[in-house]
One Martini backbone bead per residue (centre of mass of N, CA, C, O) as a GRO file, in nm:
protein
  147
    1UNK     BB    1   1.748   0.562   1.825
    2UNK     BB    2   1.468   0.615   1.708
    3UNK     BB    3   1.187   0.516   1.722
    4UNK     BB    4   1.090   0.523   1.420
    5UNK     BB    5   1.292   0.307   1.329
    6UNK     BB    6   1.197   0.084   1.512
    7UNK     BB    7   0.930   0.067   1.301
    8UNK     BB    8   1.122   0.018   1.052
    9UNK     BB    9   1.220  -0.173   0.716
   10UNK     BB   10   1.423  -0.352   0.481
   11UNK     BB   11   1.352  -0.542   0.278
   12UNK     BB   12   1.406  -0.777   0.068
   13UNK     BB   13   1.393  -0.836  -0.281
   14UNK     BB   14   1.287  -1.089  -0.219
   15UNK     BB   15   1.035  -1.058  -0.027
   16UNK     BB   16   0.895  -0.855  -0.223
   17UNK     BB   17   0.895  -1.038  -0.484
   18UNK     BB   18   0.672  -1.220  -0.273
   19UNK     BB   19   0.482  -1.077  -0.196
   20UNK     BB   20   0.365  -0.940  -0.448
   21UNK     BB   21   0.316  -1.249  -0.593
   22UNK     BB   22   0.070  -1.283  -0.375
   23UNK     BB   23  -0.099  -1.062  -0.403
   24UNK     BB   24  -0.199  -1.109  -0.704
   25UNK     BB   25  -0.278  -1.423  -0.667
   26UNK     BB   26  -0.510  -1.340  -0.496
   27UNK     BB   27  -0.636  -1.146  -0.706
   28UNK     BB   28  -0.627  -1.323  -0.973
   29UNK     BB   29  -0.732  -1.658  -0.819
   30UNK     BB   30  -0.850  -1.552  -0.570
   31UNK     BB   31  -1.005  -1.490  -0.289
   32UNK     BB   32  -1.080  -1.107  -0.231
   33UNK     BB   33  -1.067  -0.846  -0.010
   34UNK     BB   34  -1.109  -0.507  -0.021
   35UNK     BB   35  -1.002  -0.239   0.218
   36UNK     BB   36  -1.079   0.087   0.206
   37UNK     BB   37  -0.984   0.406   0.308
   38UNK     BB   38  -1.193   0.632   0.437
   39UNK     BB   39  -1.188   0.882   0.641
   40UNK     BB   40  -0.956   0.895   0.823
   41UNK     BB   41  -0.880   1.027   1.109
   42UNK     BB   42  -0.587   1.092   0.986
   43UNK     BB   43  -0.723   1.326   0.770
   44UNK     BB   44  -0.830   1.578   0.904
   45UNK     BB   45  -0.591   1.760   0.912
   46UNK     BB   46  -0.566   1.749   0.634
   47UNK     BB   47  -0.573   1.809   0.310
   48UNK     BB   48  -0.771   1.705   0.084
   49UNK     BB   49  -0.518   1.615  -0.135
   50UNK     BB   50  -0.428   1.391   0.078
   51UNK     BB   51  -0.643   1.187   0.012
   52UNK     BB   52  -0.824   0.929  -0.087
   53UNK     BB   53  -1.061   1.000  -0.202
   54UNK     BB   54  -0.961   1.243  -0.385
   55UNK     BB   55  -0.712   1.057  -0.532
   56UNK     BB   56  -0.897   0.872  -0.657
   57UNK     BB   57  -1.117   1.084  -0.795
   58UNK     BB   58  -0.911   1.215  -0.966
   59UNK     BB   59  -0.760   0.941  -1.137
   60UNK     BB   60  -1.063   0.740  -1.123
   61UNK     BB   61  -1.321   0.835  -1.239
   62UNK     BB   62  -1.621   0.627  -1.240
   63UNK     BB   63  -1.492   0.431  -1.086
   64UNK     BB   64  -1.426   0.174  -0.889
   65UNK     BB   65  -1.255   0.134  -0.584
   66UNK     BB   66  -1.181  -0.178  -0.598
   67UNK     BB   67  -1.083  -0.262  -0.864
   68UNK     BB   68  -0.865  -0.062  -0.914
   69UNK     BB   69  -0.709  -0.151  -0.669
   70UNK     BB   70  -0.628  -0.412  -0.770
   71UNK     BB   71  -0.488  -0.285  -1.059
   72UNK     BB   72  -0.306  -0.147  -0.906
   73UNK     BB   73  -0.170  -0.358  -0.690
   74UNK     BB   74  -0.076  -0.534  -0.950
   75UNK     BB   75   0.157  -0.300  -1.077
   76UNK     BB   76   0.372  -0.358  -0.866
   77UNK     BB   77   0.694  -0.312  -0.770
   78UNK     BB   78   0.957  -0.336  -0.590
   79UNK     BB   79   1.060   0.010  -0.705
   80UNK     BB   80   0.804   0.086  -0.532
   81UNK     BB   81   0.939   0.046  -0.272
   82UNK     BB   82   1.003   0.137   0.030
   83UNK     BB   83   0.880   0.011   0.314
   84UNK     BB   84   0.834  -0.095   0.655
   85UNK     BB   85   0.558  -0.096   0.907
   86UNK     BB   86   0.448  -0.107   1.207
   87UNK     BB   87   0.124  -0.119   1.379
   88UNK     BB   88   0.051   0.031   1.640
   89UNK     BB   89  -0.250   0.031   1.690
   90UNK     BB   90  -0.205  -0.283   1.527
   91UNK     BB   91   0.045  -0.527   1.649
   92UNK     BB   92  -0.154  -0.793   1.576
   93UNK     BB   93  -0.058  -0.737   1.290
   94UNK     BB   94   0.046  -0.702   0.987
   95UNK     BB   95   0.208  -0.510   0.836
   96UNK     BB   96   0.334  -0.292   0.655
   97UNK     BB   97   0.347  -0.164   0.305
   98UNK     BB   98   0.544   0.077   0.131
   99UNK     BB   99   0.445   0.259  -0.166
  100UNK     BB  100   0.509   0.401  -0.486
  101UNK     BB  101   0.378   0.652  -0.733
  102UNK     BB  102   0.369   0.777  -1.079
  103UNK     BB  103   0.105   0.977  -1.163
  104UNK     BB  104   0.050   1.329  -1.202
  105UNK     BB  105   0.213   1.231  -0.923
  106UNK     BB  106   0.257   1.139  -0.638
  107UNK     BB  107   0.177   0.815  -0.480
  108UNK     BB  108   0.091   0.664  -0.171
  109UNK     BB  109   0.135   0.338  -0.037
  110UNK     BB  110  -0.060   0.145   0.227
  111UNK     BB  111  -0.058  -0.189   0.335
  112UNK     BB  112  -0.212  -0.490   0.382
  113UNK     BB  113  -0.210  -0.842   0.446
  114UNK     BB  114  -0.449  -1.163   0.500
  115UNK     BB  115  -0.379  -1.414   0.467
  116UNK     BB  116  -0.474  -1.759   0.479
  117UNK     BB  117  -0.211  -1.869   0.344
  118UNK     BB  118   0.055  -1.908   0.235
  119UNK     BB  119  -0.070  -1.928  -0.109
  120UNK     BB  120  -0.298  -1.730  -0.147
  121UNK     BB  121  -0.567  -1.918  -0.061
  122UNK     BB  122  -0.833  -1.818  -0.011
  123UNK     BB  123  -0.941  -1.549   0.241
  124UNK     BB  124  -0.855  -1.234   0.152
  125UNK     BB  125  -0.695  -0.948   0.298
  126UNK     BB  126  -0.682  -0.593   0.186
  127UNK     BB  127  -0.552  -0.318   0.349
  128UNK     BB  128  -0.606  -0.021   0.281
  129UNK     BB  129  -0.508   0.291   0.402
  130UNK     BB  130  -0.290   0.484   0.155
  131UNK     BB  131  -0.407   0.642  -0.167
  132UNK     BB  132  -0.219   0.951  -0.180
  133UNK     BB  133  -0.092   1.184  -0.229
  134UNK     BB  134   0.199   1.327  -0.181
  135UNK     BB  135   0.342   1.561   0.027
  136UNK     BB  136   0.623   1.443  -0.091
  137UNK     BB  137   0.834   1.426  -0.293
  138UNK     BB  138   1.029   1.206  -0.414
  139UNK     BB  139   1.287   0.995  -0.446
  140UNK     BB  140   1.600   0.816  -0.497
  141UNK     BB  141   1.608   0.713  -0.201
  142UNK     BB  142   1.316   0.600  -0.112
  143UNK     BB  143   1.399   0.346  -0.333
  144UNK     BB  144   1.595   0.056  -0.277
  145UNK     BB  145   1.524  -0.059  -0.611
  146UNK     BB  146   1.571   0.159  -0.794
  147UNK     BB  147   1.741   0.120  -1.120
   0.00000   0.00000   0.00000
C-alpha cells in the first residue's frame, strides 16, 4: 500500500453527519474561533488562483473572512465530504476532514475541530488549512457520499 494510502480514511456517514452536526452546534450555539491559514508555507509554490487568500477574496468580496468560514462551513454535508486525513506535520492534532464543493468552480476545503468536549460547547477551535480553488476538477469518484 502506498505511503499516502496510509494517511487517509474514509468515515463512515454516520461519522461524518455527526461530525457536522458538531460543527455546527459550536459555530451556531458554541462559543467558536475560527482560524483561517493565509499565506502558507506550502501555498508559495502555488499558482495565485490556488491560494487561500485568492479564494476567499474572488468568492466574497468585502466579506469578513472568518464570518464568511463560519457560514460556509455550516452549510457542508455529508454529499460534500471526499477523505479523512491525518496531519503529519502535527500528528498530536485531530485529524483534517477533507470537503469540496461547487461556488463558480470546485473548491477544495480542509480543516480540523479542537472542540472543547464531547457536546461541542466551551471554547472551540476550528482551524481551516484549505478554502481554495481546487486544482483538479471533482469528479463523482471524489465524493463517496454523494447521492
Amino acid at each position: 500500500m502506498p505511503q499516502d494510502n496510509l494517511n487517509k480514511r474514509k468515515e463512515t456517514k454516520n461519522e461524518i453527519e455527526t461530525f457536522l452536526a458538531r460543527v455546527k452546534y459550536a459555530i451556531e450555539y458554541g462559543r467558536c474561533q475560527i482560524t483561517l491559514k493565509f499565506d502558507r508555507r506550502s501555498e508559495e509554490s502555488k499558482k495565485i488562483e490556488f491560494t487561500n487568500r485568492y479564494t476567499i477574496n474572488e468568492l466574497f468580496p468585502n466579506e469578513n473572512p472568518v464570518e464568511t468560514m463560519k457560514r460556509e462551513l455550516t452549510k457542508l454535508s455529508v454529499k460534500n465530504y471526499i477523505e479523512t486525513v491525518k496531519d503529519l506535520d502535527f500528528p498530536e492534532l485531530s485529524e483534517l476532514r477533507v470537503f469540496g464543493t461547487k461556488y463558480s468552480a470546485d473548491v477544495f476545503i480542509k480543516f480540523r475541530v479542537v472542540l472543547a468536549n464531547k457536546l461541542a460547547a466551551g471554547n472551540n477551535t476550528i482551524f481551516v488549512l484549505s478554502f481554495h480553488f481546487a486544482e483538479y476538477p471533482f469528479d463523482d469518484k471524489s465524493f463517496p457520499y454523494k447521492e
